[in-house]
N, C-alpha and C positions, 0 to 999 in steps of 0.2 A: 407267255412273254418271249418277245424275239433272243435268240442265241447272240451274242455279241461276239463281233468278229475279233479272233484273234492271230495275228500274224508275228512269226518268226524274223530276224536276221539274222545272218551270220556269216561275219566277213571285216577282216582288220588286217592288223600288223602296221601297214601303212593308210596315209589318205587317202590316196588313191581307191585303198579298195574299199575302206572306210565310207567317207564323204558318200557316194554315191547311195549306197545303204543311208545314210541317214538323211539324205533328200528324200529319196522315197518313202522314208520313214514319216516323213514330218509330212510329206504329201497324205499320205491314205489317214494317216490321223485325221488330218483338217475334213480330207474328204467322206470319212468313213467312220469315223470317231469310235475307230478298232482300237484294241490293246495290243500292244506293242513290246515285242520283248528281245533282246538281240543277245547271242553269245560272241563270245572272244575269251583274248586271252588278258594278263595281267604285264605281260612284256609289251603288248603293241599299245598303238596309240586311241584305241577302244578304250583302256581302262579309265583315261581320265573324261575322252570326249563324252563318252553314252550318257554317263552319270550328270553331264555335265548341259547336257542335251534333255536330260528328266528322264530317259529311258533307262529300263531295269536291265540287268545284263548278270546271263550266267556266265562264269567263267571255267575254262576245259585246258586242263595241260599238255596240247598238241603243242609240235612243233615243228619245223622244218624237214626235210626228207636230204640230208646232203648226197650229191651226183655221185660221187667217188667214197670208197670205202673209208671207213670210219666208225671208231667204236660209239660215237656218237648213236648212228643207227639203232643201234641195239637199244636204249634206251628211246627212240627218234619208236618203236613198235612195242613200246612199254606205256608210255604216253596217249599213241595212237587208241591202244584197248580202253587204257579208262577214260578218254576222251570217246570213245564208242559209249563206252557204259554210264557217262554220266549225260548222254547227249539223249540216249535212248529213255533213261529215263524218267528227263526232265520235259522233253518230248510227252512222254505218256500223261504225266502230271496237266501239263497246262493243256494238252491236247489242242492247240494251234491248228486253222483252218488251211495253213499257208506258209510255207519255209522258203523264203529268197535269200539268194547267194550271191556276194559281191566280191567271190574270188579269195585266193589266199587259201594256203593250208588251212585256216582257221574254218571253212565253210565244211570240208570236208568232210569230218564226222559225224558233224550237225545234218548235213542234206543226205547223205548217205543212211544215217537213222531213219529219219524221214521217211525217206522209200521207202526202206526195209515196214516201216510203218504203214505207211498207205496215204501217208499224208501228201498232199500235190507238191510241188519243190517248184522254184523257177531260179535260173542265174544270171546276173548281169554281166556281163565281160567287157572291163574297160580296155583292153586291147586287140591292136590289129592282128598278133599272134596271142590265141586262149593257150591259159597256163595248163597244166596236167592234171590238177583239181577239176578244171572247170570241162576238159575232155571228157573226165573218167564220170562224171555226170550226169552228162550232156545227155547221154540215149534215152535217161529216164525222166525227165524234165518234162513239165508241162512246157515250159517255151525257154527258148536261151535266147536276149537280150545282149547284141553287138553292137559296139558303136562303129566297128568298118566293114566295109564290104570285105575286106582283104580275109578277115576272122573266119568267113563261110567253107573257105576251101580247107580249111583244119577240121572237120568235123567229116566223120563218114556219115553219119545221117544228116540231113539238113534239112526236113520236113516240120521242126520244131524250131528253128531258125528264125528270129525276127531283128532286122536291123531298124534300130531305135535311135542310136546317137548313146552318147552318157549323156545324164540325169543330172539338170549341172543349171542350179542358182546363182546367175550371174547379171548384176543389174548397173548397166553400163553408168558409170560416173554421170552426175547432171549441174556438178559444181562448175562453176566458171574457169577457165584456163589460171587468168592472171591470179587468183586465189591458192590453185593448189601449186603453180608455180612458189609459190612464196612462201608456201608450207615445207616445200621438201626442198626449199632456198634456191632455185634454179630460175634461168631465165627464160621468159619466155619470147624472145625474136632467136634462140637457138631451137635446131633440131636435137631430138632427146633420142641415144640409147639405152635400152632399159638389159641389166645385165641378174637375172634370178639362176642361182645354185642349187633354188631349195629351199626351205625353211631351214637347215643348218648349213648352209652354202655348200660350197661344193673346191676345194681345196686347188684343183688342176685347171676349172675353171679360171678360179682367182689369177692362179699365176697367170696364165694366158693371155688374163685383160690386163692384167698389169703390164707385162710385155707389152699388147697392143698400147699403152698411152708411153711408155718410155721407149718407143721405138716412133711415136709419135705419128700411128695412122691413123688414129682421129685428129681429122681436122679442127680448126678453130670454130668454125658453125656448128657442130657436136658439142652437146655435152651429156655427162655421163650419168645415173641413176643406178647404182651398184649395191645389191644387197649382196654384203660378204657374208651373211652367219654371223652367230656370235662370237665361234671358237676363234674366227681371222681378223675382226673386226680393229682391235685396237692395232696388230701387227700395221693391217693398211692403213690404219689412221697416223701411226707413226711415218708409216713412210710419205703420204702426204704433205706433214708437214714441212718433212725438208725440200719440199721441193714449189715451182711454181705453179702447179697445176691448178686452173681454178674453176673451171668447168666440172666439177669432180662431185657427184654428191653422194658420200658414203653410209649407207646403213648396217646395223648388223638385222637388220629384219625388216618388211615394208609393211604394215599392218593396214596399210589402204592400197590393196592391187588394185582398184578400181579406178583409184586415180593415175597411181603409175599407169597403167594402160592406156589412161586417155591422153597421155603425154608422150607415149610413146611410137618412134618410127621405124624402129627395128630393136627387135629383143634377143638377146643373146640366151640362151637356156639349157635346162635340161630337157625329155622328151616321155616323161610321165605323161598318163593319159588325161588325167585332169587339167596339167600345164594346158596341153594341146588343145582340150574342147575349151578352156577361156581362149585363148588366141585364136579361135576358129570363130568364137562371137563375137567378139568385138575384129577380128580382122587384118590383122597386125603382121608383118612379114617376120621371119624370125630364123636365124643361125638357130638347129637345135645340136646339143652336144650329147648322146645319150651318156648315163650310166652304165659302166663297165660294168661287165657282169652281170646285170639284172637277171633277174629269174626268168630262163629261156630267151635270155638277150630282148626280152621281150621291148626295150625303149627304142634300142637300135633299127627293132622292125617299124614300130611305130615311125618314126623321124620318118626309115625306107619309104613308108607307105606314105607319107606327106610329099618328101622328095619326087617321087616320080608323080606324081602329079602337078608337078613345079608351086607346090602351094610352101614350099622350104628349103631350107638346105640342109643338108646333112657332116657335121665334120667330126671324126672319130676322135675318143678320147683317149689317145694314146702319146707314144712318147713324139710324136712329131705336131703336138694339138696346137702349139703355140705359134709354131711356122704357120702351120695351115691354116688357124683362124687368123692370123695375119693377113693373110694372102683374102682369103675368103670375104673378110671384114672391108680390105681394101678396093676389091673389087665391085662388093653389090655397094660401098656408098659411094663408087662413081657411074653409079647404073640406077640413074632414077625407075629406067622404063620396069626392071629388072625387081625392083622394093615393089612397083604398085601392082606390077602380074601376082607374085607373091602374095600380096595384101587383100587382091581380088580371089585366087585361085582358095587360100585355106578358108578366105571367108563363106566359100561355095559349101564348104563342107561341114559348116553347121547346123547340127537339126534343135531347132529351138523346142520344139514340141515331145523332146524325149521322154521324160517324164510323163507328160498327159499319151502318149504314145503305151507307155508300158502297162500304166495303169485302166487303162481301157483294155487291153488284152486280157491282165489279170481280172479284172471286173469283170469281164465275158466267162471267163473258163472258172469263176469261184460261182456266177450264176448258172451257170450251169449244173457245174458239181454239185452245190448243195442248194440248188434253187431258191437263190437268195432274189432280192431286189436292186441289188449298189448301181447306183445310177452317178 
């Protein structure tokens, strides 16, 4: 009787590094009708999706590594041991063909067993700058999985280097305008900005855009498509009402980005990497605002690397964000030429075939290894 394949994931905290793992996940199932088993933790957002997704999921008490000292630490290399040891030998138990890494501390002690095992390992990297996890790695990886070119020059080895794009299910709206117009109560002979923070908004963005409509630099052809979050949602809804704005259409969440996209002609954002590869497929120009702080400033490069390929713009989130999306907002909406370079340029940089891209690699190097047949 043939051995039935078995493959690892392990990779959360956010969507970001989530998502990607569980397209792939859902890929080689359909394809390969392998078992499937993903670690994480019980703080990120693995706990609810895996389960929620049909997939099993161990969970390991790692956690963060903070830059600057902190007794935190100390406990940050208490965690890290029995997240070795229960990684090791949950590992040995299921004995898994195949451990892929979608970034995040969380992969860490997972793919690091691995090796130490003998088991092949592969990682995805959804950024232009690879995290510290996904370096520390890297050397012993059957392949590492980039979605920019920018990713290659952080890596001293780069013979195990494949740029693939992210792995990213995205099926462009096929509803009719005047329908989803009337869903999200907007009109449709205006042009639409689309403003996303995030799944729980994004607080400095808010301000910002608020700013930009009580300062009055959307014009009257504009209107607006705003997920505030939940936490801002009624604040903006109150200030709304005292006023006349009617172009305005406020959510605390958008549960059809498909549509908003199709309606959109400049999106205002954050600069996560899954943000990015949706608006790299459907095409769309976009003001991005990174997140401060991110881990190895990692969104700020992302934007970077869109920015100088003029496929964006780039405006910092700091204390001068409101002036400067002012200014920025005010000038690409009187520069048509300026939205459709934009529009053309990030659409360049889509690789639709990521996924069938990765999975052909792995397919190759698991027939190999253990002289399978996956076709």
């Amino acid at each position: 009787m043939k051995e039935r394949l078995k493959i690892v994931f392990a990779g959360g905290g956010t969507g970001g590094h989530l998502f990607p793992g569980i397209q792939l996940a859902k890929a080689m199932q359909k394809r390969w009708q392998c078992d499937i088993l993903f670690f994480g933790t019980k703080r990120g957002l693995e706990h609810r999706k895996v389960p929620e997704m049909g997939f099993r999921i161990i969970y390991i008490p790692v956690k963060g590594f903070k830059r600057s000292f902190t007794l935190e630490n100390v406990s940050f290399l208490v965690r890290l041991w029995r997240s070795l040891r229960i990684s090791k030998e949950a590992l040995k138990v299921y004995s898994p063909h195949l451990v892929v890494g979608t970034g995040g501390y969380v992969m860490g002690p997972v793919l690091k067993s691995a090796q130490r095992l003998g088991i092949p390992t592969v990682v995805q990297e959804q950024n232009s700058f690879p995290g510290a996890t996904t370096r520390l790695l890297a050397p012993k990886a059957k392949f590492v999985f980039i979605a920019y070119e920018e990713a290659r020059a952080h890596f001293k080895d780069t013979h195990n280097i494949v740029l693939t794009g992210n792995p990213l299910t995205y099926n462009k709206s096929t509803e009719d305008r005047s329908y989803i117009c009337s869903e999200f109560n907007l009109k449709e002979d205006l042009r639409t900005i689309l403003v996303i923070g995030g799944s729980q908004g994004a607080a400095n963005i808010n301000t910002a855009v608020w700013q930009l409509i009580t300062q009055g630099i959307i014009g009257k052809e504009y209107q607006l498509l705003w997920q505030t979050g939940e936490r801002e949602y009624i604040t903006y809804q109150q200030f709304l009402q005292d006023t006349d704005y009617s172009n305005i259409r406020l959510l605390p969440f958008i549960d059809r980005m498909d549509w908003a996209y199709s309606l959109a002609d400049l999106v205002i954002c954050r600069a996560g990497a899954i943000t990015l590869s949706e608006l790299m497929a459907v095409g769309i120009p976009a003001i991005l605002i990174p997140r401060p702080h991110s881990t190895g400033d990692h969104q700020y490069k992302n934007a970077l690397a869109l920015q100088d390929r003029k496929a964006a713009i780039l405006v910092r989130d700091d204390a001068k964000l409101s002036k400067n999306l002012q200014k920025t907002v005010k000038e690409v909406l009187q520069n048509k030429a300026k939205l459709e370079e934009m529009a053309r340029e990030i659409n360049k940089l889509h690789m639709p075939n990521a996924t069938e891209d990765i999975l052909m690699h792995i397919r190759n190097m698991l027939n190999a290894q253990y002289h399978m047949d996956l076709v």
